[in-house]
DRENDO-61606 format. One line per field, with one value per atom (N, C-alpha, C, O): atom name; residue in three letters; x, z, y; residue number from 1. Coordinates in Angstrom, 2 decimals, m for minus. Last residue first. Example, Ala and Ser with C-alpha at 12.3 -4.5 7.8 and 13.67 -1.06 7.14 Angstrom:
a: [N/CA/C/O/N/CA/C/O];
r: [SER/SER/SER/SER/ALA/ALA/ALA/ALA];
X: [12.85/13.67/12.90/13.41/13.19/12.30/13.20/14.24];
Z: [7.08/7.14/7.87/8.04/7.80/7.80/7.80/8.46];
Y: [m2.25/m1.06/0.03/1.14/m5.69/m4.50/m3.30/m3.32];
k: [2/2/2/2/1/1/1/1];
END
This chain:
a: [N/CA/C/O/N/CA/C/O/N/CA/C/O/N/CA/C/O/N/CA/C/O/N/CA/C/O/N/CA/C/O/N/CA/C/O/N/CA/C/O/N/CA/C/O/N/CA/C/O/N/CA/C/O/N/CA/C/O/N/CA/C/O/N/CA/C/O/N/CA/C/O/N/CA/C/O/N/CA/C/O/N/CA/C/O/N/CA/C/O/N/CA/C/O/N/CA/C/O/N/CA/C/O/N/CA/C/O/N/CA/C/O/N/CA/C/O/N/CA/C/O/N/CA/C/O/N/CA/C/O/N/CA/C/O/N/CA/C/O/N/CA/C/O/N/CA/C/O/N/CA/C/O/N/CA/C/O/N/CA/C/O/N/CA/C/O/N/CA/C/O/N/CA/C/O/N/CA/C/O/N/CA/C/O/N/CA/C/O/N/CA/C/O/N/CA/C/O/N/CA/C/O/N/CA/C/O/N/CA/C/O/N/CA/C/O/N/CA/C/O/N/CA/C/O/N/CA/C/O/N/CA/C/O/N/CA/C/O/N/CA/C/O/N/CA/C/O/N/CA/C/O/N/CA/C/O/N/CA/C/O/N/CA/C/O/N/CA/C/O/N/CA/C/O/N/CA/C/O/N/CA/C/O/N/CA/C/O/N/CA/C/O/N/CA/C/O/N/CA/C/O/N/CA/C/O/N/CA/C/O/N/CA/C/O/N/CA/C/O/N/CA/C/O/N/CA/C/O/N/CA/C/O/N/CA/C/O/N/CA/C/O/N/CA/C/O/N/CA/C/O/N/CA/C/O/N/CA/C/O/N/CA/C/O/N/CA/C/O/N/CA/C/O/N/CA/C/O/N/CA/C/O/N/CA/C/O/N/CA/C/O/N/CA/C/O/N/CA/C/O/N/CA/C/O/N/CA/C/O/N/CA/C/O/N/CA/C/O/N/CA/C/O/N/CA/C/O/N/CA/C/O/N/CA/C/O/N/CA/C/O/N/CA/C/O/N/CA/C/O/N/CA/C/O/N/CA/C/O/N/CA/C/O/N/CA/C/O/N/CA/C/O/N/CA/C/O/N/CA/C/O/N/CA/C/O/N/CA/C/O/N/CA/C/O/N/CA/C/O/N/CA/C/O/N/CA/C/O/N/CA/C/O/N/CA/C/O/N/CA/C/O/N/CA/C/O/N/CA/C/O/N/CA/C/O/N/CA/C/O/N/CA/C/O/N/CA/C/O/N/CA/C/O/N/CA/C/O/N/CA/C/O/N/CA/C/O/N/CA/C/O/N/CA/C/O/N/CA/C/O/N/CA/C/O];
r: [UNK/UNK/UNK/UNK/UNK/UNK/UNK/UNK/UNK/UNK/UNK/UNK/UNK/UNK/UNK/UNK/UNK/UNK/UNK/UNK/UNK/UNK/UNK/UNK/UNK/UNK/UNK/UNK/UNK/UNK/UNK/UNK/UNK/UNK/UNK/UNK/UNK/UNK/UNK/UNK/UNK/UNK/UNK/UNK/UNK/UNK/UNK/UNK/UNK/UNK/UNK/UNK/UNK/UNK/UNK/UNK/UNK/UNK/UNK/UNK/UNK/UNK/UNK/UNK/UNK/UNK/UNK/UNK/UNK/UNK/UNK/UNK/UNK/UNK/UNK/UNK/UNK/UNK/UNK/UNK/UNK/UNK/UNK/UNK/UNK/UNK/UNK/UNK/UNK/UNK/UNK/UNK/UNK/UNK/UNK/UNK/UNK/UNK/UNK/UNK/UNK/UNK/UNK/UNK/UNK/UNK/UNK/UNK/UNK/UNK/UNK/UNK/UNK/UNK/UNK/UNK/UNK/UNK/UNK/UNK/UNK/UNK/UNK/UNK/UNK/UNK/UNK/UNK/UNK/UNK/UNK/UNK/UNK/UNK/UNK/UNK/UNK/UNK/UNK/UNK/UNK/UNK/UNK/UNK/UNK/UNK/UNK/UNK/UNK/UNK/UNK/UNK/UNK/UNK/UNK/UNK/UNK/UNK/UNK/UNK/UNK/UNK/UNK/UNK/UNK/UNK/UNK/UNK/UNK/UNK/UNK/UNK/UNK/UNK/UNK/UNK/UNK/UNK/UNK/UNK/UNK/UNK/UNK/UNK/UNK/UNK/UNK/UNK/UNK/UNK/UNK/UNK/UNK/UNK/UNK/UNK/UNK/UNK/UNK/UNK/UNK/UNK/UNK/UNK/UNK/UNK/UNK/UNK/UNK/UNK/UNK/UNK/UNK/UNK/UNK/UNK/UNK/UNK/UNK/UNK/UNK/UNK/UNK/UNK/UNK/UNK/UNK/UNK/UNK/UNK/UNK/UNK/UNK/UNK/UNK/UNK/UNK/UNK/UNK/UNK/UNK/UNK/UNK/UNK/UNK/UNK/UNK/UNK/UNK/UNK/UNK/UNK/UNK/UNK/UNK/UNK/UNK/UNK/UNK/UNK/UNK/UNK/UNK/UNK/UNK/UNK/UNK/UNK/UNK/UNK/UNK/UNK/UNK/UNK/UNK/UNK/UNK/UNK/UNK/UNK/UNK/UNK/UNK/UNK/UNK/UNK/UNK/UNK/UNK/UNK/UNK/UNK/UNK/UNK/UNK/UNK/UNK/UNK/UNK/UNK/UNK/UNK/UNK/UNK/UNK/UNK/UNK/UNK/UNK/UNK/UNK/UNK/UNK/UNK/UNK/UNK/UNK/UNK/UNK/UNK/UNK/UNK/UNK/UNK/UNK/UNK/UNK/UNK/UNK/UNK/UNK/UNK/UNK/UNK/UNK/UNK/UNK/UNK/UNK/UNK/UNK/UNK/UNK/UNK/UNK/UNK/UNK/UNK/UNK/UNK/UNK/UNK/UNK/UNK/UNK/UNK/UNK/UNK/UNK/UNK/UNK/UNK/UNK/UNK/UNK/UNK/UNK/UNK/UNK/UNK/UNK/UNK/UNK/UNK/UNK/UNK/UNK/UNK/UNK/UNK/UNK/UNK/UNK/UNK/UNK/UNK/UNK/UNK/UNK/UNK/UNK/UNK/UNK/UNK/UNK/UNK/UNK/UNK/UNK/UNK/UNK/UNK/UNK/UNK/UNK/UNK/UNK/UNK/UNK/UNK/UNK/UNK/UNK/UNK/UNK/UNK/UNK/UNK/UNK/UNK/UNK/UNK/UNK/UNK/UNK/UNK/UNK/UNK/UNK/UNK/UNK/UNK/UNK/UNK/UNK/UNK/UNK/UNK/UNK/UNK/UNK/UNK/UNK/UNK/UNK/UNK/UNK/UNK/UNK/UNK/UNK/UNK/UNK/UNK/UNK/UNK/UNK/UNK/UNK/UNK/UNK/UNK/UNK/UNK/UNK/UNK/UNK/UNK/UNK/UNK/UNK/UNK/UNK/UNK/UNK/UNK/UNK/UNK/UNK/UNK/UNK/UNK/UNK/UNK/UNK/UNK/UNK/UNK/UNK/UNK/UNK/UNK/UNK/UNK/UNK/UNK/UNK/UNK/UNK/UNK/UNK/UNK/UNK/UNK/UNK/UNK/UNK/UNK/UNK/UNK/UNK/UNK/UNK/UNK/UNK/UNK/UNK/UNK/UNK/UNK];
X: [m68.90/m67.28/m66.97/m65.86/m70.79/m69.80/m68.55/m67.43/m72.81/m72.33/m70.90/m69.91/m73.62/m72.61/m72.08/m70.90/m74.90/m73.59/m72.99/m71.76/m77.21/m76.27/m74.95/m74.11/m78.06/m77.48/m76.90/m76.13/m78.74/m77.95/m77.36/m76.15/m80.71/m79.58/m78.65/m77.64/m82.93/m82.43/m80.80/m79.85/m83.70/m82.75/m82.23/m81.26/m84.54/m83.63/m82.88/m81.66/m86.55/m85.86/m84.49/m83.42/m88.36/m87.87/m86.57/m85.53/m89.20/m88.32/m87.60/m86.46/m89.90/m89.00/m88.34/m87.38/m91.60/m91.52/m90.15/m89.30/m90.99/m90.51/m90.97/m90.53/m92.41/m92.34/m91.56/m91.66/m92.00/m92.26/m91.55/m90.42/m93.41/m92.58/m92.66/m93.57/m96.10/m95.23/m94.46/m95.17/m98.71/m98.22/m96.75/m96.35/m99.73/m100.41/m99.72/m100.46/m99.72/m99.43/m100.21/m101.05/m100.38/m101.08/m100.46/m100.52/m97.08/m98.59/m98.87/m98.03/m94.38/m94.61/m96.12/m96.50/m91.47/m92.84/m93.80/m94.42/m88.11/m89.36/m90.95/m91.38/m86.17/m86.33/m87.02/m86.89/m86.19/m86.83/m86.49/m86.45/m84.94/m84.44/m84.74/m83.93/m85.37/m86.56/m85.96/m86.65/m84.40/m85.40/m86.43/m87.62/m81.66/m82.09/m83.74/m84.22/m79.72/m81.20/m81.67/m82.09/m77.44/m77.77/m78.81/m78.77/m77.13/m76.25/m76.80/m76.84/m79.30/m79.46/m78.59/m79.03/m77.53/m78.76/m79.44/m80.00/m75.94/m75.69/m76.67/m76.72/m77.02/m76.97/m76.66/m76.93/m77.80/m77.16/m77.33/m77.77/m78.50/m77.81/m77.21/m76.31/m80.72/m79.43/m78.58/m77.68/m82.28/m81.30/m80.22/m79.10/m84.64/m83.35/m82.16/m81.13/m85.76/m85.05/m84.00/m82.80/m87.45/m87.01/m85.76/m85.05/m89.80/m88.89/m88.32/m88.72/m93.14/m92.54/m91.01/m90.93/m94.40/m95.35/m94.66/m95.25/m93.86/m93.34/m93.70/m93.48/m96.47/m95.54/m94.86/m95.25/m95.55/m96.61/m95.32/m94.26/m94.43/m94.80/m95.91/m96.93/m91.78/m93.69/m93.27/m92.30/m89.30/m90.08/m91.70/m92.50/m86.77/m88.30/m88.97/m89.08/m83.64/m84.76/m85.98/m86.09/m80.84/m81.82/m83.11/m83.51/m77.06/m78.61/m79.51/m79.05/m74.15/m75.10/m76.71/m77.44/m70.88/m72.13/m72.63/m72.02/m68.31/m69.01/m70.50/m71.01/m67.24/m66.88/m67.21/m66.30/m68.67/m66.92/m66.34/m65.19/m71.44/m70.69/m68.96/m68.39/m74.20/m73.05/m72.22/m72.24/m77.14/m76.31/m75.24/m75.00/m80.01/m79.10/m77.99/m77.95/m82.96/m82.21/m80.59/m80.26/m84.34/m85.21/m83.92/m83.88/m84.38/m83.33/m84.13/m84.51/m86.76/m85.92/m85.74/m86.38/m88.99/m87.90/m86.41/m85.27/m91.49/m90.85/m89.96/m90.05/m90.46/m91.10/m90.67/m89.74/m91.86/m90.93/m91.68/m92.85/m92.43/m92.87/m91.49/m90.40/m92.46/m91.70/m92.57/m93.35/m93.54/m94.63/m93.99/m94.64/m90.81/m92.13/m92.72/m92.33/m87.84/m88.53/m90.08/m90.37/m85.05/m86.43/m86.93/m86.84/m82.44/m83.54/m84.19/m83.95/m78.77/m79.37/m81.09/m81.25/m76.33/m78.18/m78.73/m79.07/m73.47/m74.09/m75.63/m75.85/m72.46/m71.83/m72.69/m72.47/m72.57/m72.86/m72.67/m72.73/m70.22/m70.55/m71.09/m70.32/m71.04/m70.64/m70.80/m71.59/m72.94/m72.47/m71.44/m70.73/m73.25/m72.81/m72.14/m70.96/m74.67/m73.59/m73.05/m72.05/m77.08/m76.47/m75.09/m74.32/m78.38/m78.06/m76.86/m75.69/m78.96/m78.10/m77.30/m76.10/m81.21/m79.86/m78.85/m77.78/m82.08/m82.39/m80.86/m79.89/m83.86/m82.47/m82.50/m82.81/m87.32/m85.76/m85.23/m85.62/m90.36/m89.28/m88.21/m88.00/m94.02/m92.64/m91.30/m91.07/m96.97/m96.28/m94.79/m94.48/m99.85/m99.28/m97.70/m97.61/m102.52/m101.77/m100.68/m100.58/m103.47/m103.56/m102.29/m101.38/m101.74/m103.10/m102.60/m101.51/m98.87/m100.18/m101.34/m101.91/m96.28/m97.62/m98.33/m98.38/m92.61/m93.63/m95.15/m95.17/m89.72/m91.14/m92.32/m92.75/m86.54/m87.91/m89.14/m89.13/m84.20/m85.39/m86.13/m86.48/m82.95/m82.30/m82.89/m82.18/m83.03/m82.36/m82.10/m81.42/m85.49/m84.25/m82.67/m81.57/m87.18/m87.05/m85.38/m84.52/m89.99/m88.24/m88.04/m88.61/m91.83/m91.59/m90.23/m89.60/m92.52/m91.86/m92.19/m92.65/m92.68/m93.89/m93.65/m94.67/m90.49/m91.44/m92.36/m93.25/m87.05/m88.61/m89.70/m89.85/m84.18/m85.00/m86.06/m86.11/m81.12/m82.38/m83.39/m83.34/m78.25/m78.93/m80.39/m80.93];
Z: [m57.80/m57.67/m56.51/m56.33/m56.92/m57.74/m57.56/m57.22/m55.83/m55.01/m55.57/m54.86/m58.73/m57.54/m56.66/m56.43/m59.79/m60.41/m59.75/m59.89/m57.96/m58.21/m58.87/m58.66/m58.66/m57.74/m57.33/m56.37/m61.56/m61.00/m59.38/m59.15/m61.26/m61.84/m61.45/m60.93/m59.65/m59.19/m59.65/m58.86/m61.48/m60.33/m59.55/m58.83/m63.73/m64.10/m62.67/m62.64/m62.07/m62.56/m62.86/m62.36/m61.90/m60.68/m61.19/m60.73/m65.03/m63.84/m62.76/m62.55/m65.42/m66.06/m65.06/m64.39/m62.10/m63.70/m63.91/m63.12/m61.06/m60.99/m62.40/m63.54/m59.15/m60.01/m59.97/m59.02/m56.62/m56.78/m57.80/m57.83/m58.13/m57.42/m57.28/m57.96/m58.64/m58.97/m58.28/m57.51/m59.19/m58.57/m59.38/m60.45/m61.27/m60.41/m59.43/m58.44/m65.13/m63.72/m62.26/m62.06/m67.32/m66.04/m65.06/m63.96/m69.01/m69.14/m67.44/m66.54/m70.10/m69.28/m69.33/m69.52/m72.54/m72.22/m71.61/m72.39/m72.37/m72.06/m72.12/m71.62/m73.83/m73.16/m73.10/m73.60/m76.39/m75.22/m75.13/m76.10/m77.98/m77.83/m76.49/m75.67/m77.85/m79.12/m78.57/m78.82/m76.03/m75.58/m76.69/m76.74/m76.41/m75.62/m75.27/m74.46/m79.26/m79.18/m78.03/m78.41/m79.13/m79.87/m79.58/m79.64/m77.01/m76.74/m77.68/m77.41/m77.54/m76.58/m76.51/m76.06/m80.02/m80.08/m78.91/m78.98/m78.96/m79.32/m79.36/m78.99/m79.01/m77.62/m77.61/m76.64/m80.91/m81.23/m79.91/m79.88/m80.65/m81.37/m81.64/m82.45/m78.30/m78.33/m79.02/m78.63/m79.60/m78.72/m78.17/m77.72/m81.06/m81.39/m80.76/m81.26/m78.61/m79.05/m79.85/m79.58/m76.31/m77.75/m77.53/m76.53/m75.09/m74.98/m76.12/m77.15/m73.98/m74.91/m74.58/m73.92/m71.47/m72.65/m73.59/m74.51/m68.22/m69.43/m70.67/m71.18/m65.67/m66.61/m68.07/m68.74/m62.80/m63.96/m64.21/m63.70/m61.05/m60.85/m61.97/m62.03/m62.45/m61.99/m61.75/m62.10/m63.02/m62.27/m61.82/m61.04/m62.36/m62.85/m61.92/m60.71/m63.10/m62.18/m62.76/m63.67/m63.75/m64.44/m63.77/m63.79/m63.17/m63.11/m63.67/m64.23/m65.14/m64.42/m64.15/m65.10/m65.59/m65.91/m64.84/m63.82/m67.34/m66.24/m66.42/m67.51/m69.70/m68.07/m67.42/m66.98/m71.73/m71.34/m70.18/m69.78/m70.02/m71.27/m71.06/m70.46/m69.96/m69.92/m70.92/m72.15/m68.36/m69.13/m69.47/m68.26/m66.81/m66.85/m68.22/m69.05/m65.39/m66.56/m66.00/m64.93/m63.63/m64.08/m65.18/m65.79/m59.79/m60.81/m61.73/m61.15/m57.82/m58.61/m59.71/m60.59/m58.66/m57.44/m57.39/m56.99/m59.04/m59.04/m57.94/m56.74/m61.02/m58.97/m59.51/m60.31/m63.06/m62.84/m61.58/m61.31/m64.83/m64.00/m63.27/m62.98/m68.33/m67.07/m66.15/m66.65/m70.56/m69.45/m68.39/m67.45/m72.67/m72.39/m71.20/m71.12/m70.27/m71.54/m71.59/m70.68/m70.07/m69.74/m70.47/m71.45/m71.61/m70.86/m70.83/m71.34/m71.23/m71.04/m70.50/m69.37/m73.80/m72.99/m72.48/m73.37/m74.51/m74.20/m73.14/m72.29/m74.85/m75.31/m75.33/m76.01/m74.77/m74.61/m75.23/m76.45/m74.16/m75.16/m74.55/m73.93/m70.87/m71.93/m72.83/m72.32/m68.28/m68.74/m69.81/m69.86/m68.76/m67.68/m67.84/m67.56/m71.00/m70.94/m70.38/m70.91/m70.18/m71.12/m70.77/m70.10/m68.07/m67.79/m69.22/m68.90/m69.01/m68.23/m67.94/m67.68/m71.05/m71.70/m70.73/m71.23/m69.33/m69.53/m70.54/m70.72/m70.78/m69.88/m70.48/m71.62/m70.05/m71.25/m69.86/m68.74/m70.72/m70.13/m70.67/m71.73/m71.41/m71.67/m71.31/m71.45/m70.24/m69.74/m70.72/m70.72/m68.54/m69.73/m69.68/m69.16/m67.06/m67.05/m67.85/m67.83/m67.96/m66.70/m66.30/m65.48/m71.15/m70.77/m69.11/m68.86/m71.51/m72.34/m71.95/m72.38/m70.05/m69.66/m71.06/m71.71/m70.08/m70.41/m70.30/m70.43/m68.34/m68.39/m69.20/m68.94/m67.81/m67.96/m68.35/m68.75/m64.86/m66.20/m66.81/m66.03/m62.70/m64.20/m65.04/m65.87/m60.88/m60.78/m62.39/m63.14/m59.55/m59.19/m59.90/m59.68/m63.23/m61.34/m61.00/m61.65/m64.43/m64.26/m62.83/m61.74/m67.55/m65.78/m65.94/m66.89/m70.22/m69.76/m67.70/m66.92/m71.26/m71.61/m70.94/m70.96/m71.82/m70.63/m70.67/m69.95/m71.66/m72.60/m71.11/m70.11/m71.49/m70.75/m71.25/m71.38/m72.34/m72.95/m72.02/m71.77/m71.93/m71.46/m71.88/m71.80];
Y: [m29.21/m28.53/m28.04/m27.54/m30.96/m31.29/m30.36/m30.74/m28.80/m30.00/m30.38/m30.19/m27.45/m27.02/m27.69/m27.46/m30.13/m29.50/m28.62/m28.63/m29.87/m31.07/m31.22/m32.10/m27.16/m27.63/m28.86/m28.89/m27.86/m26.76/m27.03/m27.06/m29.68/m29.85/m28.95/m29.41/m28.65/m29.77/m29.71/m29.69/m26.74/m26.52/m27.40/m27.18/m28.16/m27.42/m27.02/m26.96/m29.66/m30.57/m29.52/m29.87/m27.46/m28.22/m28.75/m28.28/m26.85/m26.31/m26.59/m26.16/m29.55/m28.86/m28.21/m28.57/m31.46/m30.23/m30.22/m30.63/m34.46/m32.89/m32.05/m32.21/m36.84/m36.65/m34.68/m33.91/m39.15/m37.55/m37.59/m38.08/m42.28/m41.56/m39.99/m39.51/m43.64/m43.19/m42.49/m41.84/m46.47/m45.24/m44.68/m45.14/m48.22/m47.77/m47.06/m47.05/m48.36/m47.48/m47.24/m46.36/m50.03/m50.33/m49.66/m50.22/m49.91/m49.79/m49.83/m49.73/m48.29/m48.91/m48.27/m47.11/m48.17/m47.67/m48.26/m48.98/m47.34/m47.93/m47.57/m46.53/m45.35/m47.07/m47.80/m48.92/m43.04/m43.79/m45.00/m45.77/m40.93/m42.60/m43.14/m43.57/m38.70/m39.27/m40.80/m41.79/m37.60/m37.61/m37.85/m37.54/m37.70/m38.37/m38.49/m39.28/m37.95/m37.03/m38.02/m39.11/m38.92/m38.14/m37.23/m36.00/m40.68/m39.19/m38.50/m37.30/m42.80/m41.70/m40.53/m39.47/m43.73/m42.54/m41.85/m40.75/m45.00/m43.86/m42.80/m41.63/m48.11/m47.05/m45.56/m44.86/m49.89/m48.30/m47.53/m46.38/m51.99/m52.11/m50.76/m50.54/m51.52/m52.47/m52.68/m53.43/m49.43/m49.08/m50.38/m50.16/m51.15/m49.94/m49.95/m50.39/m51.69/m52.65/m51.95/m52.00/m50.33/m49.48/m50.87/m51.00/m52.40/m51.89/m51.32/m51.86/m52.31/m52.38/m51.71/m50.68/m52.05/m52.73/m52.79/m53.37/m53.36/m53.00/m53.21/m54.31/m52.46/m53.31/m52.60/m51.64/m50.16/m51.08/m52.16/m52.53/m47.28/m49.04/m49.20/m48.52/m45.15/m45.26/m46.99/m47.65/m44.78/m43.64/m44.19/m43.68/m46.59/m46.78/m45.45/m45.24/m45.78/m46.34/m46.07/m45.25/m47.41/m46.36/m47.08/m48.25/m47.40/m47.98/m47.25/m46.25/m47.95/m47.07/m47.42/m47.70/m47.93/m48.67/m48.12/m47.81/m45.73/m46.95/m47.74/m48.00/m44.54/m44.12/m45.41/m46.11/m45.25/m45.12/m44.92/m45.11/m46.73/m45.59/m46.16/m47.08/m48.62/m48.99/m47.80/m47.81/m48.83/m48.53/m48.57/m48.53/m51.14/m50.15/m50.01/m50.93/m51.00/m51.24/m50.85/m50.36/m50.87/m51.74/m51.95/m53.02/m50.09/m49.77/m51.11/m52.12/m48.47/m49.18/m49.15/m48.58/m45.94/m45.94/m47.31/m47.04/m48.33/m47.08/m46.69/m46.95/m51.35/m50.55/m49.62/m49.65/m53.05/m52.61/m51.67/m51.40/m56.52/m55.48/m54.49/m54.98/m57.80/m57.30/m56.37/m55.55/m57.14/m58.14/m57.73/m57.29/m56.96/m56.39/m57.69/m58.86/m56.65/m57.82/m56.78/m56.01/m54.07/m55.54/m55.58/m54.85/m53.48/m53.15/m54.52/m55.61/m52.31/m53.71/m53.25/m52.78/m51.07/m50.27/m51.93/m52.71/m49.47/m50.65/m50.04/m49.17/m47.12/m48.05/m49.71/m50.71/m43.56/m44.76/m45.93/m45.80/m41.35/m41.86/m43.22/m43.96/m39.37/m39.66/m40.89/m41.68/m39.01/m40.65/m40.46/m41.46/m36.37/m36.58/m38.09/m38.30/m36.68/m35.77/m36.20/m36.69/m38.15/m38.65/m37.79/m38.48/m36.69/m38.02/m38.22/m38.44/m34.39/m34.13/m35.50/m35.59/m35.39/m34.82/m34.43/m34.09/m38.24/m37.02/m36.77/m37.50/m41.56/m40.96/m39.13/m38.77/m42.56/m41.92/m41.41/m41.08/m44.08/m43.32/m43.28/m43.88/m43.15/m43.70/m42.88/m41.68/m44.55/m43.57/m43.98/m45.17/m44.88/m45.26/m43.96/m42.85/m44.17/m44.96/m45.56/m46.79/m41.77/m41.99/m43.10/m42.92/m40.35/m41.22/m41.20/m40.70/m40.80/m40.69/m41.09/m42.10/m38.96/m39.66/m39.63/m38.59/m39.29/m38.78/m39.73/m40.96/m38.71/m39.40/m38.53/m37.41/m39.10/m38.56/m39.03/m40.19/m39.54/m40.05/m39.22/m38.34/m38.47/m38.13/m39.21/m39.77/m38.98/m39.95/m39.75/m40.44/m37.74/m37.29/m37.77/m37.27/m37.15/m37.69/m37.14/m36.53/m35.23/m35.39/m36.37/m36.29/m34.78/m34.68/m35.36/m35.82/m32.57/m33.71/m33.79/m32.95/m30.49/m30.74/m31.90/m32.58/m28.43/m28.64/m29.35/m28.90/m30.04/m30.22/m30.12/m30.81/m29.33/m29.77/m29.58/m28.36/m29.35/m29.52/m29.83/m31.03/m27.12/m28.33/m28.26/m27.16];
k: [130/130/130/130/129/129/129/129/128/128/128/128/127/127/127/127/126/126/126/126/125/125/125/125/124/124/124/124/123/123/123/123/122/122/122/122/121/121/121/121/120/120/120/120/119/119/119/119/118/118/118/118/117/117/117/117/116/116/116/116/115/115/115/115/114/114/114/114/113/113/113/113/112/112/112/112/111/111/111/111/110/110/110/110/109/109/109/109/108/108/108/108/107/107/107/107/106/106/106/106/105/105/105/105/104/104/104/104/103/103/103/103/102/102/102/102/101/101/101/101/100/100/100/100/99/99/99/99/98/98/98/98/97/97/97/97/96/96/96/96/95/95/95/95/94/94/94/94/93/93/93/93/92/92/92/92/91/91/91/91/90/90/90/90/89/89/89/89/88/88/88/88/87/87/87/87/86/86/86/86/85/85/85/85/84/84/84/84/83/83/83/83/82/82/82/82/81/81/81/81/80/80/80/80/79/79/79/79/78/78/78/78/77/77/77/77/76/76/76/76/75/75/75/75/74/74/74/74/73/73/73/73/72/72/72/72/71/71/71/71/70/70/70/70/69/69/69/69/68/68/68/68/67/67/67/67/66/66/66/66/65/65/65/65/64/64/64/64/63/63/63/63/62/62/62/62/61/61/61/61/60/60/60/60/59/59/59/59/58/58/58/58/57/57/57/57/56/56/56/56/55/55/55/55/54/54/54/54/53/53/53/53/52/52/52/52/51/51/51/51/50/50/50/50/49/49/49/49/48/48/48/48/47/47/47/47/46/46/46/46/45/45/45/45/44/44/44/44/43/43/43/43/42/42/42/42/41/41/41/41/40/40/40/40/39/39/39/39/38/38/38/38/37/37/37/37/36/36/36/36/35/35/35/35/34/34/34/34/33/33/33/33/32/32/32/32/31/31/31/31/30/30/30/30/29/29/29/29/28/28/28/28/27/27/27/27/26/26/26/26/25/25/25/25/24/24/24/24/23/23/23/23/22/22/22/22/21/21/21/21/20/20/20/20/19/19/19/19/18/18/18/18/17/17/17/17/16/16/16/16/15/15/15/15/14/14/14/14/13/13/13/13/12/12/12/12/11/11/11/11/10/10/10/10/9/9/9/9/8/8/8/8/7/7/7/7/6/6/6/6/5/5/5/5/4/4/4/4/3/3/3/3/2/2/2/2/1/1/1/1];
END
């Protein structure tokens, strides 16, 4: 499993990366993708969109089901990876070059997790499981 330390993590299996105070772009983790298997369909928001942290701003669609994807921070949406409507794949490929979103004007955010955190989070969400 890939976890990039240079990343933060929510509970809900995003990641996030910060440029700047306020600026920030998000992605489905490599635990998120696995776990979804082959993606099939990606519905994201418009740029200007505003999104809550902690709500659901998009969601996904694999072989298995359809799935929400929550907004780790509150802003707006400054750009969506449009890419990804025509190739939802590329999140199974490399989840953490096939960003969703990249959201401006952050004014809060949810508990955010290191790598690490995030690596035991997983582990124990996968013992729960069996």
């Amino acid at each position: 499993m890939n976890i990039p330390k240079n990343l933060k993590y929510t509970k809900s299996h995003e990641w996030v990366k910060f440029d700047g105070e306020t600026t920030a772009t998000v992605g489905l983790t490599d635990y998120a993708q696995s776990e979804l298997g082959d993606l099939v369909f990606v519905n994201l928001p418009e740029a200007g969109d505003t999104v809550t942290a902690g709500e659901a701003f998009s969601d996904v669609e694999s072989v298995k089901a359809v799935s929400d994807v929550y907004a780790p921070v509150t802003g707006t949406v400054d750009e969506a990876n449009a890419e990804l409507l025509d190739a939802p794949e590329k999140i199974n490929a490399d989840p953490y070059e096939a960003w969703l979103v990249k959201i401006e004007d952050i004014t809060s955010m949810e508990e955010l997790l290191t790598a690490e955190e995030y690596e035991k989070f997983v582990e124990e969400e996968k013992a729960q499981k069996h």
